[in-house]
Backbone as CSV, one residue per row, in Angstrom:
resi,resn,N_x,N_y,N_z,CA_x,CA_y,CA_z,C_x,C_y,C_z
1,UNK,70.147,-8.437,76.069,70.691,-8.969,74.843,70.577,-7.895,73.759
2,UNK,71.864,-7.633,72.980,71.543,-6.854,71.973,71.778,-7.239,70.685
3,UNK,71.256,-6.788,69.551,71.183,-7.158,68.168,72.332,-6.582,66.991
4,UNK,72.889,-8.032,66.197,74.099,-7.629,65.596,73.484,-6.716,64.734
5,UNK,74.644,-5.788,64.281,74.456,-4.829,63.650,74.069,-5.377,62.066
6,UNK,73.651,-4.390,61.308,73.006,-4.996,60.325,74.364,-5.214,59.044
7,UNK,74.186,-5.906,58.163,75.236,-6.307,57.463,75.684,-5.175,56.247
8,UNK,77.283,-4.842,56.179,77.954,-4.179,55.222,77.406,-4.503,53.661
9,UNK,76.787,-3.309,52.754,76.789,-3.486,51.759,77.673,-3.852,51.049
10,UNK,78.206,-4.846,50.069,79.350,-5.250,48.941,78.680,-5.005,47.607
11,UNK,79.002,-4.206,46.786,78.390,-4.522,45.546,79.793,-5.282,44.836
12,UNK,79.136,-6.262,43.578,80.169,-7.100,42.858,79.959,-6.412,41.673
13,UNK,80.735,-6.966,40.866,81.090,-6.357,39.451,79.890,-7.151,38.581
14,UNK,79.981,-8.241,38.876,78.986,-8.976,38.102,77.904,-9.817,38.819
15,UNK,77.224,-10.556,37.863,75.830,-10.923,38.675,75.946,-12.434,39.857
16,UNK,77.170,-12.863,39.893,77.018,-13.576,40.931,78.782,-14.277,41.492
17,UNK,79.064,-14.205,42.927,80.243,-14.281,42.965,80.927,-15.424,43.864
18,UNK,82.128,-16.027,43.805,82.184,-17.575,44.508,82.364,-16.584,46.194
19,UNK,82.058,-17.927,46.803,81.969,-17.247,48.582,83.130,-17.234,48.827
20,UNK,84.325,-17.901,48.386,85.344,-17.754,48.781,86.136,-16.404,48.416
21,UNK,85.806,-16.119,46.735,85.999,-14.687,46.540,85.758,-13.580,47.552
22,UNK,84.312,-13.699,47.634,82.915,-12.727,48.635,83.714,-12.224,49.786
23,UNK,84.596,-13.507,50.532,84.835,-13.369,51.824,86.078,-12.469,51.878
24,UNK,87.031,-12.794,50.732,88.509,-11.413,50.588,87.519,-10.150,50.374
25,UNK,86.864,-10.249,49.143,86.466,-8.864,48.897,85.543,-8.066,49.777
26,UNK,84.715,-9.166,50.814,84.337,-7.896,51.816,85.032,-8.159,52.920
27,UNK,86.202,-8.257,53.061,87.492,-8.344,54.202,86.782,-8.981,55.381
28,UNK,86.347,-10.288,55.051,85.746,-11.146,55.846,86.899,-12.295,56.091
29,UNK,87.583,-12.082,55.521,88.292,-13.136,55.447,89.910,-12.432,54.611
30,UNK,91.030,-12.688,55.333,92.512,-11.817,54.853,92.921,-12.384,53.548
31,UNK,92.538,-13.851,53.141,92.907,-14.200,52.345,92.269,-15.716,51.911
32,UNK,92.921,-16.168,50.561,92.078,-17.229,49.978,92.393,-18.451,51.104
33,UNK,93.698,-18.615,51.392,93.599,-19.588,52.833,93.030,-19.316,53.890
34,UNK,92.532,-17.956,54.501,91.984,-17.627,55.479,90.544,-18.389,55.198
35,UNK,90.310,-17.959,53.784,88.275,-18.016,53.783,88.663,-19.474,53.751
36,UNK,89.557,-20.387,53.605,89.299,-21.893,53.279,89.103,-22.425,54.707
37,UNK,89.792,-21.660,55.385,90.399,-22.098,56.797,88.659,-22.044,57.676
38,UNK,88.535,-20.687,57.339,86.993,-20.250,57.963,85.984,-21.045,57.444
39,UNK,85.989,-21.799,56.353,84.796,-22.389,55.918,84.921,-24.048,56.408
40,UNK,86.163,-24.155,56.621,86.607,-25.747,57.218,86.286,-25.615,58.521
41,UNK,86.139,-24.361,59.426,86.338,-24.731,61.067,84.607,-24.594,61.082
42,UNK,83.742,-24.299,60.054,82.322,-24.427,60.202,82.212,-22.671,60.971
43,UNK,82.405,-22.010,60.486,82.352,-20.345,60.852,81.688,-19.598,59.406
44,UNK,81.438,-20.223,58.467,80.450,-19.428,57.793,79.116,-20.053,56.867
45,UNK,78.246,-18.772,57.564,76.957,-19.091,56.703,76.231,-18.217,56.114
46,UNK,75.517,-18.509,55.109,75.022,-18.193,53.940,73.632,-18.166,53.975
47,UNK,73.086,-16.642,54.356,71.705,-16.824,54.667,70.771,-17.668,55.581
48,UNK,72.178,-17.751,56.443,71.809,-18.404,58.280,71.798,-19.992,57.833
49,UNK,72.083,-20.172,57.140,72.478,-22.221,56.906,73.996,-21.915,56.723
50,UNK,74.988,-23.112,57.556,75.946,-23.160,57.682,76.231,-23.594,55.945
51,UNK,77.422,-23.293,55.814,77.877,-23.533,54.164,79.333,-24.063,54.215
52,UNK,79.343,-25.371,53.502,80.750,-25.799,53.523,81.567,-25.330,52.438
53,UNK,81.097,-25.328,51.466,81.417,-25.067,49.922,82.273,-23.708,49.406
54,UNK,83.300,-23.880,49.427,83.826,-22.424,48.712,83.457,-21.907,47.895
55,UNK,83.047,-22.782,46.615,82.611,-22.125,45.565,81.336,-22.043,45.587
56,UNK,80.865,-22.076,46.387,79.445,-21.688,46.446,78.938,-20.380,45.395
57,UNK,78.009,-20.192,45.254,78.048,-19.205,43.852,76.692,-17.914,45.100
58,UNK,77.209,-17.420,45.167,76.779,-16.096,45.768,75.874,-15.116,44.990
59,UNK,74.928,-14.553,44.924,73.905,-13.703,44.375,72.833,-12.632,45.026
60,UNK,72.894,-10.966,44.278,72.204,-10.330,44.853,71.267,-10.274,46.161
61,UNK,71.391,-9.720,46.959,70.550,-10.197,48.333,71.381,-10.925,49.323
62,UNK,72.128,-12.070,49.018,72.845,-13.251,50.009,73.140,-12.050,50.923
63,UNK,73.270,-13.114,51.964,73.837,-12.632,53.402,75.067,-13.666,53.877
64,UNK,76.512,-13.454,53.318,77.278,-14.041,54.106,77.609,-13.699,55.738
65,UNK,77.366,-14.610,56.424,78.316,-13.996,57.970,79.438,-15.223,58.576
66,UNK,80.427,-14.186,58.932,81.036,-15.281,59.377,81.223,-15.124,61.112
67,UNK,81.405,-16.123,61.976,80.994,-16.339,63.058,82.329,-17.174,63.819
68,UNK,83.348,-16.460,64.728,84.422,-16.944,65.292,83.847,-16.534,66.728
69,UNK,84.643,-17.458,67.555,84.530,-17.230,69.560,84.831,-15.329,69.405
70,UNK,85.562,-14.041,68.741,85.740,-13.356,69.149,84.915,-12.684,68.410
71,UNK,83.782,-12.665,67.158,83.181,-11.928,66.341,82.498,-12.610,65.806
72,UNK,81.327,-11.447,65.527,80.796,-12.050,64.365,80.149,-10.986,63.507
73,UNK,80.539,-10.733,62.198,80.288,-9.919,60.641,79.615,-10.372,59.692
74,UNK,79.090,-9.474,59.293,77.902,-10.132,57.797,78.024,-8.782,56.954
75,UNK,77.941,-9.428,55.800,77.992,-8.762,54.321,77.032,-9.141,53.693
76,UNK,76.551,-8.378,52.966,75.357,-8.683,51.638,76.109,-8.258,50.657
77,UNK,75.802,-9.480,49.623,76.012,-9.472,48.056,74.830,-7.993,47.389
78,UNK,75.473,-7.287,46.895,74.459,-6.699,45.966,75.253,-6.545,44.239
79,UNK,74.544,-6.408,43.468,75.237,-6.276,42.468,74.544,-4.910,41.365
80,UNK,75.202,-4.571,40.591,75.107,-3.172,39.972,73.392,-3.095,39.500
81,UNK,73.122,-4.450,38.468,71.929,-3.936,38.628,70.495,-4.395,39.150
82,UNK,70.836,-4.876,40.191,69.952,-4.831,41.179,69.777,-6.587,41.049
83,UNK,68.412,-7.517,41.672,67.867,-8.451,41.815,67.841,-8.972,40.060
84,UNK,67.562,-9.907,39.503,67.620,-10.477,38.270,66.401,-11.735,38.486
């Protein structure tokens, strides 16, 4: 068994960002219907708890991943200046 690779840094512009945003901007997702689509079939979670919520409000540290039968990717939220 081997271990997923560790998750793509994202930094955001500001101090905290909706998951549905999160998921275009770290090309987790092609688009705002894609991330809706991905968060309805139960394929993404948020610091390893499944998350239904689009607007979920995202912050420094988070670990989005999203999780389909052919992949699975994770991104971390970071933001410019650091933890708050």
């Amino acid at each position: 068994m081997h271990s997923s690779p560790p998750p793509h840094l994202v930094t955001i512009r500001d101090t905290m960002i909706r998951l549905g945003q999160f998921l275009k901007l770290a090309s987790l997702a092609e688009s705002g219907a894609h991330a809706r689509d991905l968060i309805e079939d139960d394929n993404v979670y948020v610091n390893g708890e499944l998350e239904k919520r689009r607007g979920r409000q995202l912050i420094h540290g988070d670990i989005v991943t999203v999780t389909t039968p052919q992949t699975s990717l994770s991104a971390q939220v970071i933001t410019p200046a650091g933890p708050h």
